[in-house]
C-alpha positions in Angstrom: 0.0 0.0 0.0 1.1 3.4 -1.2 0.2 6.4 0.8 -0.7 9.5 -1.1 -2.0 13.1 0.1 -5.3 13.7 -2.4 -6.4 17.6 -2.5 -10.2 17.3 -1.3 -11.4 20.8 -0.7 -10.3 24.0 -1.7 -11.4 27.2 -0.3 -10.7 31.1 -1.1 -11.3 34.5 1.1 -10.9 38.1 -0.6 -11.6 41.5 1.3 -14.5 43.3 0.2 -11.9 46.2 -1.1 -11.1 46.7 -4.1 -7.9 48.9 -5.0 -7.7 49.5 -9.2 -4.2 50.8 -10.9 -6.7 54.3 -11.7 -7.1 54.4 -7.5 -3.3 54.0 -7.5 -2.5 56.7 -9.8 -4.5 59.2 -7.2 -1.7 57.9 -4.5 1.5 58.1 -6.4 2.7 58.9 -9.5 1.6 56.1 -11.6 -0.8 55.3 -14.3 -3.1 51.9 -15.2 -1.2 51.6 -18.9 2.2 51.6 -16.8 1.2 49.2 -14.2 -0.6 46.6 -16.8 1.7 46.6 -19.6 5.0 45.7 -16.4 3.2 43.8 -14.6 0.0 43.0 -15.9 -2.2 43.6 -12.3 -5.4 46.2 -13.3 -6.4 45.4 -9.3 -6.0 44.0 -5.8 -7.9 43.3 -2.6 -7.1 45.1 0.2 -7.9 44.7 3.6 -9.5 46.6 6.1 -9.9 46.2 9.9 -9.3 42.3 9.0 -6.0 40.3 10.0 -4.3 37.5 8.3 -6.1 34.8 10.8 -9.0 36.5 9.8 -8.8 35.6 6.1 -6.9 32.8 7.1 -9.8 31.6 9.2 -12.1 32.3 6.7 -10.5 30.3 3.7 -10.0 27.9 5.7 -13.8 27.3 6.8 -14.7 27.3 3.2 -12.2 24.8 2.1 -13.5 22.3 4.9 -17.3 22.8 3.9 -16.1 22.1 0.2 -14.4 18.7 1.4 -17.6 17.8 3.9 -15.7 18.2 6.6 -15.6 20.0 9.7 -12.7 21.7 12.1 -13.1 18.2 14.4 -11.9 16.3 11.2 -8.7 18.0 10.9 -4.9 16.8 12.5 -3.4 19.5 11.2 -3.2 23.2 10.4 0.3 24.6 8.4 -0.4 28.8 8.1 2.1 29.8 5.1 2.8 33.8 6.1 5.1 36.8 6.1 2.7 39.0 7.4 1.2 37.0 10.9 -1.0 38.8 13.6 0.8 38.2 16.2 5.0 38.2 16.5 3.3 34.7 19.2 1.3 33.4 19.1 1.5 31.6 15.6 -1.1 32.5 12.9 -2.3 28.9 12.8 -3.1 28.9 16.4 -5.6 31.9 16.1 -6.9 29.9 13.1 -7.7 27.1 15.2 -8.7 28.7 17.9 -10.8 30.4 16.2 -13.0 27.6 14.6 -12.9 25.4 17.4 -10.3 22.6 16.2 -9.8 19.5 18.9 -7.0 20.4 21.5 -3.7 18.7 20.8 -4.3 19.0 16.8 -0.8 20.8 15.5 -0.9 23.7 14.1 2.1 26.1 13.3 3.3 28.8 10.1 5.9 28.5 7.8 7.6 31.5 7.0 9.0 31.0 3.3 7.9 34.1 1.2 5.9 33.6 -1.6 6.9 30.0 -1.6 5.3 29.0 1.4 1.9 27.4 0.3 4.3 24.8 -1.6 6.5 24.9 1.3 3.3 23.7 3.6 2.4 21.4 0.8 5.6 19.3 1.0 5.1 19.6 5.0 2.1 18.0 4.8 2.5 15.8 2.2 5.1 14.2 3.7 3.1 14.2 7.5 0.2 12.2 5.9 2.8 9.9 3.9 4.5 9.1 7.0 1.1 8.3 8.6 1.2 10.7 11.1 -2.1 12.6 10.2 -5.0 11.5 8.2 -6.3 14.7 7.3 -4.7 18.5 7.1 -5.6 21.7 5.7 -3.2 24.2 4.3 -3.5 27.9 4.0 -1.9 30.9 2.4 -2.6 33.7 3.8 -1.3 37.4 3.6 -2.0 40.9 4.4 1.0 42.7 2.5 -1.0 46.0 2.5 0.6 46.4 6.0 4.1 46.0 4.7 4.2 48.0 1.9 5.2 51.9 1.5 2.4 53.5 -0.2 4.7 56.7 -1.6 6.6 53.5 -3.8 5.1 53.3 -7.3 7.9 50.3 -8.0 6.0 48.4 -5.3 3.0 49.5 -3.7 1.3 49.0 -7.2 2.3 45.1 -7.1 0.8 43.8 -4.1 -2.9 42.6 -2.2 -4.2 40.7 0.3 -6.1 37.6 0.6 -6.0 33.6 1.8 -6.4 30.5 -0.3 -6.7 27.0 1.4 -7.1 22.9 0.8 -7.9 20.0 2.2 -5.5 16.9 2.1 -6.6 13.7 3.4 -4.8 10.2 3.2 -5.7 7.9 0.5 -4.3 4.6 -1.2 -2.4 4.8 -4.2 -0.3 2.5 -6.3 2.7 5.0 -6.3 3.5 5.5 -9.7 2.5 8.0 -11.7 -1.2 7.5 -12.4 -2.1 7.6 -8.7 -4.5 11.1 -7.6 -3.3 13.5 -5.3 0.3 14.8 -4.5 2.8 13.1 -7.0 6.0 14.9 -5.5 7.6 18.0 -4.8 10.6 20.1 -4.4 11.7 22.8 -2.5 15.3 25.0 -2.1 16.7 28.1 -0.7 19.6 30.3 -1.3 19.7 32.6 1.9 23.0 34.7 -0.1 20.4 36.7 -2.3 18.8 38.2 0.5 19.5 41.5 -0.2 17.4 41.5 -3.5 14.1 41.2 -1.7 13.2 41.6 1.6 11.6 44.6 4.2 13.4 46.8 6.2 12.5 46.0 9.6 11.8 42.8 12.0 11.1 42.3 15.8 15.2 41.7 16.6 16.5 44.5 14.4 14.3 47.2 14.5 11.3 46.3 16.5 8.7 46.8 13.7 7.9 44.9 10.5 9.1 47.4 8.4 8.1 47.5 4.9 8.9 45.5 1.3 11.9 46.4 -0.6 12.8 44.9 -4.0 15.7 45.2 -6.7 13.3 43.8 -9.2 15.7 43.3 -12.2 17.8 40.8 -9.8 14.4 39.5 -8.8 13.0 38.8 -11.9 16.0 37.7 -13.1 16.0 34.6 -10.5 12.7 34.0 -10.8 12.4 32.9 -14.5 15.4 30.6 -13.7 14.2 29.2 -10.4 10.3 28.9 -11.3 11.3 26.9 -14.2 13.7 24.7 -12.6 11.6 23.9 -9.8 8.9 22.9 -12.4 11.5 20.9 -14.3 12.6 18.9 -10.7 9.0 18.1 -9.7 8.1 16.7 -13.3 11.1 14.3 -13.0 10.3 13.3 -9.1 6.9 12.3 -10.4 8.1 10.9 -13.8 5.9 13.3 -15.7 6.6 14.5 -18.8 5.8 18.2 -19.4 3.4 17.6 -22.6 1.6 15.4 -20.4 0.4 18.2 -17.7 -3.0 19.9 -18.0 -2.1 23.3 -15.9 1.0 25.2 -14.5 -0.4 27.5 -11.8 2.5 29.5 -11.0 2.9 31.8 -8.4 1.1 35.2 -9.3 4.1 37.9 -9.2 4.4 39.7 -12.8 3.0 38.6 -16.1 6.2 39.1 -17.9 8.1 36.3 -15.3 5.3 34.0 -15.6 5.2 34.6 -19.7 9.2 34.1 -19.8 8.9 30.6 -17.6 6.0 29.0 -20.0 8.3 30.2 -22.8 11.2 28.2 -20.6 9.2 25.6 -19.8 8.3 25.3 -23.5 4.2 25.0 -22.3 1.4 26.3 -24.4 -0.4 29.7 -23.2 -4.0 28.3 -22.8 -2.3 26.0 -20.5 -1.4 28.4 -17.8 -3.6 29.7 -15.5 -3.5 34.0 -14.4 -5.3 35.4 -11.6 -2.6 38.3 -11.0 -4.9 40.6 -13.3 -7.5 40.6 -10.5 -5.4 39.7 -6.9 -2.1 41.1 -7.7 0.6 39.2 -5.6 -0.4 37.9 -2.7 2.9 36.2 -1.7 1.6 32.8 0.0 -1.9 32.6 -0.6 -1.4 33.6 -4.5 -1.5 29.6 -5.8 -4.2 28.7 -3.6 -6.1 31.4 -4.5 -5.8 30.9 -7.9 -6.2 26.8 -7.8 -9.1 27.8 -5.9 -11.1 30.3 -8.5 -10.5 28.0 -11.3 -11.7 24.8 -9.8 -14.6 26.7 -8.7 -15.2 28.1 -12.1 -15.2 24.5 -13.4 -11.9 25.7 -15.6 -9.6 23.0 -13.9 -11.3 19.6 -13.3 -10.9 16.3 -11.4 -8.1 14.0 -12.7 -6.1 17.3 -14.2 -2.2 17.0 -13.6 -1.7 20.4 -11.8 2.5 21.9 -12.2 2.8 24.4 -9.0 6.0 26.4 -8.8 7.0 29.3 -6.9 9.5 31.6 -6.0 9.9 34.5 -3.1 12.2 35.8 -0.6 15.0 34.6 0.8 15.3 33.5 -1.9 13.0 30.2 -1.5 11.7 28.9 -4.4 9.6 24.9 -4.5 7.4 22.7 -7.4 4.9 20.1 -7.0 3.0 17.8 -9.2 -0.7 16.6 -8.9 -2.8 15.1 -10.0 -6.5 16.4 -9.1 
């Protein structure tokens, strides 16, 4: 018998706020032509008098109604977040606090950028594998609207706020390649390119969170490279072949890094799915929201083999392969 971790619910939470690039251009000196044509956002969410557990909470509540399910099924919560409420306690313990999970269920964050939803993937994955859970949930959830300086056109215009969650639950596979669920994945870090993205503050240095800073041509620049690669390592973990997949949802930065990895990755337009127009990036919860929209929407379907990648901070950068 072959454990695998099969994706069973998916849930999504947006504020009720919506910020468009013509709002922007009221704030700093900006325009909607210049922000769609560099990064191709036209609008995010933004959130107000609501915290990450909040959304987190949220998301996570509507992932477990799509499995069936309910708080008491869970045995485990992974919050993926660089923006928590609290410096302690953990994001995920105010999640399941908050919706009544069973006392002694773990729950914790991961702190990877906008890598973390794959990070909390492989976490999982390899709990549930391991057999020790049955059943977790996942969550990506942000409020970057707290960490970002307003009077920056070069990033203020980039980012929103919002949680995306799922539902993994132990099932039987034959481990090879046809099985459902989580077929493999991948994840690095290279902690010498900090300086290219990061904020300026943090509880030991300077006792506030600081905001985001970004050198984006070094960014992008490692994100083509690391996006694709990442893709490239979970297709061979899984013995995949690339014509074979139905989607790559990468993570939802900038248009022109995910356009230049399909071109990399050698994989058709129609077969990648964009929600950056609409969200903007939204660091750890931008995958999950986007898996999330597009199942809903009936656009991705069961038994689709899914290609995640993403890249963030740190730099951290992951892939996974599954199959729906």
């Amino acid at each position: 018998m072959f454990i695998r971790s099969e994706i069973v619910g998916f849930g999504r939470y947006l504020p009720n706020k919506v910020l468009t690039n013509d709002d922007l251009s009221h704030m700093v000196e900006t325009n909607d032509e210049w922000i769609r044509t560099r990064t191709g956002i036209c609008s995010r969410h933004i959130a107000e008098g609501e915290t990450t557990s909040i959304m987190a909470g949220k998301a996570v509540a509507s992932a477990l109604k799509n499995a069936g399910m309910s708080p008491q099924d869970v045995d485990l919560l992974i919050v993926a977040s660089v923006t928590p409420d609290l410096t302690t306690p953990s994001t995920a313990t105010l999640v399941a606090g908050s919706l009544g999970f069973r006392a002694g269920v773990p729950a914790f964050d991961i702190s990877a950028a906008c890598s973390g939803f794959v990070y909390a993937l492989t976490m999982a994955d390899n709990m549930i594998r391991l057999g020790q859970v049955k059943t977790a949930v996942i969550v990506g959830a942000e409020c970057l609207s707290k960490i970002v300086d307003w009077t920056d056109r070069n990033t203020c215009v980039l980012f929103g706020d919002g949680a995306g969650a799922a539902v993994l639950r132990a099932a039987e596979g034959k481990g090879d390649s046809t099985d459902t669920g989580v077929l493999s994945t991948c994840i690095f870090s290279d902690g010498s390119k900090t300086e290219f993205l990061k904020t300026t503050g943090g509880v030991s240095s300077t006792q506030n969170p600081g905001v985001v800073l970004m050198n984006g041509k070094e960014v992008f620049k490692h994100a083509v490279v690391s996006l694709a690669e990442a893709a490239e390592t979970a297709l061979e973990r899984a013995d995949i072949k690339k014509e074979q997949i139905d989607w790559l949802i990468p993570h939802q930065a900038n248009v022109r890094i995910i356009d230049s990895v399909r071109e990399r990755l050698n994989i058709a337009p129609e077969k990648v799915i964009i929600s950056l127009d609409h969200h903007g990036n939204t660091s750890a919860a931008s995958i999950p929201l986007a898996l999330s929209e597009n199942i809903e929407s009936g656009r991705v379907k069961k038994g689709d083999l899914l290609v995640l990648t993403a890249m963030g901070a740190g730099f951290t950068w992951g892939g996974a392969v599954i199959r729906l």
